[in-house]
N, C-alpha and C positions, 0 to 999 in steps of 0.2 A: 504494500500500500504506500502509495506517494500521495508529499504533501504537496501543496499548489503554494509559490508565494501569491498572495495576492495585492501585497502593496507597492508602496510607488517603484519604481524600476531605479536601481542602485545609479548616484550619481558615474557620468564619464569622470575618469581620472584626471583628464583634462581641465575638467570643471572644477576639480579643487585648486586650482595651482593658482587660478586667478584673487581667491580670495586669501590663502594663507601669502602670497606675495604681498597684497592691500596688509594681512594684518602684521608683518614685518615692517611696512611701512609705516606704522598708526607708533609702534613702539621703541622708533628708532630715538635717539638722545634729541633733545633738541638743539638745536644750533645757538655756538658760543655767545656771551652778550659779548658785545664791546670790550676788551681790556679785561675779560675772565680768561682764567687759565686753567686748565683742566691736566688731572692727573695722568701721565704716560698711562695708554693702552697696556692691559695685561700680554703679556709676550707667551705664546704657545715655545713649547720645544719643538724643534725640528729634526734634531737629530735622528739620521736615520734608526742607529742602534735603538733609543728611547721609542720612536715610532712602532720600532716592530716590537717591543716589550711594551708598551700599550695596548698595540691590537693583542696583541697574546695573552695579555690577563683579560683585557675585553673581552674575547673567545673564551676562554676560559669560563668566565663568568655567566655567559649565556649559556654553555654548556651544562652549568654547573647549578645555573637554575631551571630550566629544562628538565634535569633530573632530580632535581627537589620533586617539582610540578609532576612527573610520572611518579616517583615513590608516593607523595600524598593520593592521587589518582587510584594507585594499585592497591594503599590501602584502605579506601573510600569502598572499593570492587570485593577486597575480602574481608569488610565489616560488615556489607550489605552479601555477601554470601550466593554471589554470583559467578567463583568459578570452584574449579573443581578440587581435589587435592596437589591432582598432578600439577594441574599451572599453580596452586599458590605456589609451590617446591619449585618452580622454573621461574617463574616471575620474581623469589626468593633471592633464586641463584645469581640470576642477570642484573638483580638491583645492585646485589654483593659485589658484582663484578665488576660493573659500572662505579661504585663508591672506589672501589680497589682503585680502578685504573686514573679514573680523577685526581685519587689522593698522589699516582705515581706521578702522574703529570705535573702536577705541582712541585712536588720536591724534585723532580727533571729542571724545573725552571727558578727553581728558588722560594716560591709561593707557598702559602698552608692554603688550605680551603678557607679559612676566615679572612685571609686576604681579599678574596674576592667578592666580598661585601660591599657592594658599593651603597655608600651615604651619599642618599638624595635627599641632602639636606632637610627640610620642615617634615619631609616627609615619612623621612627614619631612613632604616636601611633597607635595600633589595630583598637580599634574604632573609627570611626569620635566625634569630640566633638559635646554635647548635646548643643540640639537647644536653 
């Protein structure tokens, strides 16, 4: 049995780009008075080393929450007592394995898995803290 969407037909992608440019625009600083002086711009690193060990905790961290997000899932699926014994036991194994390899990857690179916590500021942090 199929469901039918019936409401409005999902914007073109196209169609968003005009308004998130407008609201880029709306928030931009406003321009200097007269004889005011404004603080040097924050400076990014560029270095390439630093680059490629940002995206790599970056990854890392997407990865690393993605597998939160599947362990909370899998054990939402064996509270509510919807698979079998043999998947809990395989589902078990592959979560284990997956924490395993995460954790090797990290100390491959330097990082613990609390590293990869990022603080969004007001918001708290990405992941929930470890148990």
């Amino acid at each position: 049995m199929s469901r039918e969407y019936s409401g409005p037909p999902p914007p073109h992608p196209d169609a968003l780009g005009a308004p998130l440019a407008q609201a880029f625009r709306l928030i931009q600083a406003p321009p200097a008075r007269p004889g005011e002086t404004r603080p040097p711009a924050h400076r990014m690193r560029t270095d390439p080393d630093a680059v490629g060990e940002d995206l790599l905790k970056l990854v890392l961290t997407v990865v690393e929450l993605l597998r939160q997000l599947i362990e909370r899932q899998a054990l939402r699926r064996v509270d509510s007592g919807d698979l079998t014994d043999e998947q809990e036991e395989e589902l078990g194994a592959t979560l284990l394995a997956l924490h395993d390899r995460m954790t090797d990857l990290c100390v491959e690179h330097g990082y613990t898995l609390a590293d990869l916590n990022l603080d969004l500021g007001p918001l708290g942090t990405l992941l929930p803290p470890a148990d």
